[in-house]
N, C-alpha and C positions, 0 to 999 in steps of 0.2 A: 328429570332425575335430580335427586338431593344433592345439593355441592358439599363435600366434604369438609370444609373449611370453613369457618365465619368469616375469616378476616384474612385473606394474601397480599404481600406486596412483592410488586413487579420489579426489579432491577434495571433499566437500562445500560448497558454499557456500548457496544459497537454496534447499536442495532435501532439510531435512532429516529422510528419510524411507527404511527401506529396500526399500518396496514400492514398484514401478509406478515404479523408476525408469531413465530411460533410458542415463543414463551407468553408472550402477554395473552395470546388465546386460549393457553392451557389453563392460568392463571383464572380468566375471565370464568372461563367452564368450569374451576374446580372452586371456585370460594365466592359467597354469597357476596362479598366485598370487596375489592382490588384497589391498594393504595398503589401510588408508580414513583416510582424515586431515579434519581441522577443523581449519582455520588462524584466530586470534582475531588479527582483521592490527590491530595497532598503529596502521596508516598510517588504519584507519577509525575505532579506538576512542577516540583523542586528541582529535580534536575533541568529544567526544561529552558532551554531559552525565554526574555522578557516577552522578544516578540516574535511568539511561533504561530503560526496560523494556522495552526490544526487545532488549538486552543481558540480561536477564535471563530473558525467553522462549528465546533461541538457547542457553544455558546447560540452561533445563531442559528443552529439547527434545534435547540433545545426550546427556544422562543416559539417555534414552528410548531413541536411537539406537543410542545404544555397546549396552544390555542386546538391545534386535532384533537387533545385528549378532553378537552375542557366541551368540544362543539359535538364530540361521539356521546359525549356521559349526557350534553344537553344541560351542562348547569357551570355555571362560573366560580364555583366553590369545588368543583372537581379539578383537576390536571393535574400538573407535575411537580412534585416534592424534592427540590432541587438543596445540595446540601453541599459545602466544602469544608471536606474533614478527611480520616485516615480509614480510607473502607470497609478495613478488615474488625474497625471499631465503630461507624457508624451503622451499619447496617443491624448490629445485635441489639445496637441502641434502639434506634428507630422500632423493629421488630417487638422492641418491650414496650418502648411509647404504645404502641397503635395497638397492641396487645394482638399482635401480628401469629398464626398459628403455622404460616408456609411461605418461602421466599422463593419465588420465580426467576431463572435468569436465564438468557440464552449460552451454549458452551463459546468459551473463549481461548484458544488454542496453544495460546504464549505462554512458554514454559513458567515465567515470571507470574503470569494470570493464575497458572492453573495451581501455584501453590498459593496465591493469595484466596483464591475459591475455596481450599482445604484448608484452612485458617476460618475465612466464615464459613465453612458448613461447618467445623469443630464446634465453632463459639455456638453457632444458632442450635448443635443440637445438646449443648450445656445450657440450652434454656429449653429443651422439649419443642424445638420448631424444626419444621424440615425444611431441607434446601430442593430445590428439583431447576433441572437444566435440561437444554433441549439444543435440537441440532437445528441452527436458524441461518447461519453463512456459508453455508457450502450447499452441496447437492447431495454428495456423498463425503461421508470425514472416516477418518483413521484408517480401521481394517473394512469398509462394506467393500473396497474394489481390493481383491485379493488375485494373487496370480492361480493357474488350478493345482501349483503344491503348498497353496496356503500361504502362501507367503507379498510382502508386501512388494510393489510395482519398484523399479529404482529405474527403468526404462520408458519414457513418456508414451512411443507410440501407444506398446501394447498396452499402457495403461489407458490410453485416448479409446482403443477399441473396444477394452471392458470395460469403461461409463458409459459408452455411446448404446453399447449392449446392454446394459442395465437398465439404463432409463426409459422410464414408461411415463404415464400420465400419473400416476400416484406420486411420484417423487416431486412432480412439479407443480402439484397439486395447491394452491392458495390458501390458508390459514382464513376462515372468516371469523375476523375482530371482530366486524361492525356488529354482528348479529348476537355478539354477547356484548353489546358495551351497555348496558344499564347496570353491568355491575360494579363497572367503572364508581369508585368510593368519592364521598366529599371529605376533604384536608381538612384537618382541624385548622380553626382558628390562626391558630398560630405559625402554621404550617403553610400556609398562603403567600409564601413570599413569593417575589419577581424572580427570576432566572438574575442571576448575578454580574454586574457587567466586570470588564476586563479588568479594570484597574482595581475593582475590588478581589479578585482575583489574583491580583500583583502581575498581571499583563499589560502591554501594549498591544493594540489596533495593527495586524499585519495587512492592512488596508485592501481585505477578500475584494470586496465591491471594484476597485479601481483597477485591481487583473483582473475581473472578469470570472472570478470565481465562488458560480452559483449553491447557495446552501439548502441546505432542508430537503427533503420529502419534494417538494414543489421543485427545487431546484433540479433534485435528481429527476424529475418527473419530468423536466423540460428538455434536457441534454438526452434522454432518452428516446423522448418522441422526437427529439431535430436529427438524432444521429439514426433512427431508424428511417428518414428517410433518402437516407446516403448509404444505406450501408451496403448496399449492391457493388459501390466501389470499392470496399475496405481493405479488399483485397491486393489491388491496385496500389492505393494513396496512403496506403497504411505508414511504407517507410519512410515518404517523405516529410522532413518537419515542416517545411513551408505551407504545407498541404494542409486542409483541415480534414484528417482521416481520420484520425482516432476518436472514440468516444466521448474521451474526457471523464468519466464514468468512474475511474479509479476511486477517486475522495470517498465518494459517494459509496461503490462498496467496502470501503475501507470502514466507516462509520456506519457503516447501514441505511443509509438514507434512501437506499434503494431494495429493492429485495434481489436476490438472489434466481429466487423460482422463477419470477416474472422475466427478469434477462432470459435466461436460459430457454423458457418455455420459447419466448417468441422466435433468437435465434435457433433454435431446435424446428422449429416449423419451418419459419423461410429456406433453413438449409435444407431440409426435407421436399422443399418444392424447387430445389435446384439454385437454390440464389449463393453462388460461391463466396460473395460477401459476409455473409451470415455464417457460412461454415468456416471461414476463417474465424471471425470472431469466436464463435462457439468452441473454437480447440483454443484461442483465449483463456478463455472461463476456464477450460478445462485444466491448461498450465495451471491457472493458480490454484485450483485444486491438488494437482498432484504435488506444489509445493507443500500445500496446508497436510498431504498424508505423507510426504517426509518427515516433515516437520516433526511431526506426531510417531509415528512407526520408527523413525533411527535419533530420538533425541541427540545423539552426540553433535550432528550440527550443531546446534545451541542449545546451551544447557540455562536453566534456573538462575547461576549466578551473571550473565549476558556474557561469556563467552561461548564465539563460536571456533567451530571446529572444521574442518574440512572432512566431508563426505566421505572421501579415499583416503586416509589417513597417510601416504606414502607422501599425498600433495603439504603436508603438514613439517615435512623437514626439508621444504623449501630454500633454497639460503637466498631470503627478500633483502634487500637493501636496507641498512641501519645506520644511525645516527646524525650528523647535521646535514650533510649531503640529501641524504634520504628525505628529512625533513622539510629542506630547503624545494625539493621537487617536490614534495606533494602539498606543499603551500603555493607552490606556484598552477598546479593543477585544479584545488579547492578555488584559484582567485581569479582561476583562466586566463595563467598567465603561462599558458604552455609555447605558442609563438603557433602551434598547429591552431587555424581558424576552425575548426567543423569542434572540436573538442572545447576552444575555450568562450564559442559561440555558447554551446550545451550547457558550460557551467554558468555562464551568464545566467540562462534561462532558467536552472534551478535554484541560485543563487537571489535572483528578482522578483520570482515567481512562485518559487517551492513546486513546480511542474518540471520534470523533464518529461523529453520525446521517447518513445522505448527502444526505437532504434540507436536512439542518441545514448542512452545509458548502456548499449553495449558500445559503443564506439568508446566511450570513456573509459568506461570500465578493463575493457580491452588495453587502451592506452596507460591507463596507471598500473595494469600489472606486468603489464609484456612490452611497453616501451620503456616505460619510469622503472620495472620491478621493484612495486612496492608493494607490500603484501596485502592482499585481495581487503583482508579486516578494517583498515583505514578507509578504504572505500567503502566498505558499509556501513561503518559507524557515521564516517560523515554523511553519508545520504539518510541515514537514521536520525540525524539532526534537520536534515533539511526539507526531504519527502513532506509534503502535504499527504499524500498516499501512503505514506510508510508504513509497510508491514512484514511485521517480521520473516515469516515464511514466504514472502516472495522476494524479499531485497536480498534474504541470505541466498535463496536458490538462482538468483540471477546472478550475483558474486561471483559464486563459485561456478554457476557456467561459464561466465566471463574468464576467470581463470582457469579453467578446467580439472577446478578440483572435485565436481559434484558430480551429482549422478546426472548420465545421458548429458552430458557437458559437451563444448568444443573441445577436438582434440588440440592438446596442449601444443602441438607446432603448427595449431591455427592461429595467423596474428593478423590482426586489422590491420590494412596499411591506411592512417587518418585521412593521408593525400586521397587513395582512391575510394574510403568509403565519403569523403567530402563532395569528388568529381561526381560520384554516382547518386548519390540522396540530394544534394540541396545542387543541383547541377548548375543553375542560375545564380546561387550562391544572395536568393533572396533571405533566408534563416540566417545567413552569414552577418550580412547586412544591418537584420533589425539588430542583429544582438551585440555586432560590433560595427560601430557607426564612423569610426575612426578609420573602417577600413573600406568604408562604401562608396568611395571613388574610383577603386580599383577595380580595372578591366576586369572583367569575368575569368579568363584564363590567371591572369597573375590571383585571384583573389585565391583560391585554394592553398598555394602555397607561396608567400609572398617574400618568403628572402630567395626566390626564385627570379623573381621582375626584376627589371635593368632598372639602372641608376636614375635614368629618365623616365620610367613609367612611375617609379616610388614616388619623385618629386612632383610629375604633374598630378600624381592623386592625395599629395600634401602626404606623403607615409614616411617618417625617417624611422628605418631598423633598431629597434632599442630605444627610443625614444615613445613614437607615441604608438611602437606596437613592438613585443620581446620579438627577439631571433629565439628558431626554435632552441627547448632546452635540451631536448637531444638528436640523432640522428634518425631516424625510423631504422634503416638496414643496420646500422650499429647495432643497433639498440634488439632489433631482430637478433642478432649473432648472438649475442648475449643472453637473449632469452631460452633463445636452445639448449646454449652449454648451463644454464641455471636448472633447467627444467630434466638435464642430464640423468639428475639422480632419481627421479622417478622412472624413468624407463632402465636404469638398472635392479631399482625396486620392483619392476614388474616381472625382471628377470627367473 
């Protein structure tokens, strides 16, 4: 069939892989030609810390990218048009360079994306080129899983039961790239440059390699095949941090370095053959989906200008804790300097690693709202900074579970107690340990809660209180009593 197009370029953005993907195949099939670009938008990297490393994964997954796209096309004058400029103004450019007729991109769900998307399709079709987008990171997005009075899910199960009832083998179906890639375009001349390193960038090196955190297509492709052959336990090993349970796999669909279909499809089988591991995972996947159709269906959690909102609006006239006091505990929480070990092990490890555990990020989470009462937002904005995985729609939907402002949330006089989610997940108090090293003398019983051990068990594990480890900053039950009477005025709100 004739391709409609002379000339397409492919957009990359979260998606950076060239198998199994939706837009670059639509692209490949509709235009005699496909240029493929990576736009490093200014307007996202300015705010950003020097040294973030999710800046430096998209970096070395784009290396990965450009040599796939370069070995699909078969010619070294083909790959990746890699560009750092301001998106909503390079792409119209570009478009008119290449004498570009259609621009291909996968949907990107973030309120802040989706009005940058309607900026370029304005500008592209002020030049007579069309934009076209495709459904490439989820399974199902917005309205396809609707309740039967039409209406959007704000309840997880029954939302779990009408994906799991929808999904067939068409939805998990594979996108075949390869078998259109000779359309895959050769870069002008000019156009040939090297993917860009950090410092020209205006970054620093968050040293991926030395945590241990694997990039690209290949990388996702490793952690994939190593965690499918544990995942029988997932179920099991999942809450423990010490444990290696979890996939690790977030980065990776956060950027696309993995597909979507392919997770899904395989834990859809093994769960299908009874492996409980697998169907854990798979109501996984499935969470972040029902984040991504909140997100989408009740915009007022977060809106365009990056204010969020609380789900239940009644959680929204809160009375959070304000001013120095305030300040002073949630600097001491961001620095894990709460005096509770299980919480300020957790921040260690996001803090050194840009990883936390997901068990660990409600124990935290839990703790800066309902012990510290500091409003949920602070917690997200920092892990917004700090997430290697950060994504909007699931940091906000776990926030606000965490504080119980969101939908199908903890009920709000559910409170973590740090002591007993410490004794219960890292029971050995190995997680403790690596993360705080200061205190890895200390007997296993005292290590949970340590201005609890005698004068002589502190001394013989070298620990002076306040010195070379805080006293906690608050009480847990205090801090409980208070959380109640705070929480008061939503249940007269419900009234």
């Amino acid at each position: 069939m004739e391709s409609p197009y002379d000339a397409g370029l492919m957009w990359f953005r979260r998606d950076l892989r060239a198998h199994d993907n939706a837009a670059l195949f639509h692209a490949l099939k509709a235009c005699r030609q496909v240029h493929c670009v990576f736009v490093f938008d200014r307007a996202i990297l300015e705010p950003l810390p020097r040294r973030d490393r999710r800046v430096e994964f998209i970096r070395e997954s784009l290396l990965e990218l450009d040599r796939d796209l370069r070995e699909r096309a078969g010619s070294p004058g083909a790959g990746l048009i890699v560009r750092h400029a301001i998106a909503i103004d390079e792409l119209p450019r570009l478009a008119r360079d290449l004498a570009i007729q259609a621009v291909f991109a996968n949907h990107d769900y973030e309120p802040q994306s989706m009005v940058r998307d309607e900026s370029v399709r304005d500008a592209l079709q002020r030049q007579g080129v069309a934009f076209h987008t495709f459904k490439d990171q989820v399974i199902f997005e917005r309205e396809e899983i609707l309740t039967r009075a039409g209406t959007p899910y704000s309840v997880f199960t029954p939302y779990r039961t009408a994906w799991l009832a929808k999904l067939d083998s068409f939805y998990l179906k594979s996108y075949p790239v390869r078998a259109h890639a000779a359309a895959l375009a050769e870069r002008p001349p000019a156009l040939r440059l090297e993917v860009p390193d950090l410092g020209t960038l205006g970054f620093e090196s968050g040293e991926l390699r030395r945590i241990g955190i694997a990039t690209g297509a290949s990388g996702g492709r490793r952690l994939f095949e190593e965690f499918m052959a544990r995942i029988a336990d997932y179920q099991r090993a999942r809450d423990f941090p010490a444990l290696k349970g979890p996939s690790y796999l977030s980065v990776h669909l956060r950027f696309g370095t993995v597909s979507i279909r392919e997770l899904a499809a395989r834990a859809h089988e093994l769960a299908n053959g009874g492996d409980p591991g697998a169907a854990t995972w798979l109501a996984e996947l499935i969470w972040r989906e029902f984040y991504f159709q909140v997100l989408a269906n009740f915009p007022h959690v977060a809106d365009s200008s990056g204010r969020s909102h609380s789900f239940k609006p009644a959680y929204d006239a809160i009375p959070w804790e304000q001013g120095e006091a305030a300040q002073t505990l949630f600097d001491a929480w961001c620095e894990g300097r709460t005096g509770y070990p299980l919480v300020d092990a957790a921040m260690a490890q996001i803090n050194q690693t840009g990883y936390m555990h997901n068990r660990l990020r409600m124990v935290v989470a839990s703790f800066l709202t309902k012990d510290l009462g500091i409003d949920w937002r602070w917690g997200e904005r920092y892990f917004a900074r700090q997430l290697n995985d950060y994504d909007l729609a699931a940091n906000n939907g776990g926030w606000q579970w965490a504080s119980s402002s969101g939908c199908d949330a903890q009920p709000y006089f559910r409170i973590f107690n740090p002591v007993g989610q410490s004794r219960k997940f890292d029971p050995e108090g190995k997680f403790i340990r690596r993360y705080l090293p200061q205190l890895a003398r200390l007997p296993t019983r005292d290590l949970h809660e340590p201005w609890a051990a005698s004068a002589q068990g502190l001394a013989a594990a070298g620990v002076e209180l306040g010195t070379d480890y805080p006293a906690p900053v608050v009480q847990h039950d205090e801090a409980r009593e208070r959380t109640l009477k705070r929480y008061q005025i939503v249940r007269k709100a419900a009234r």
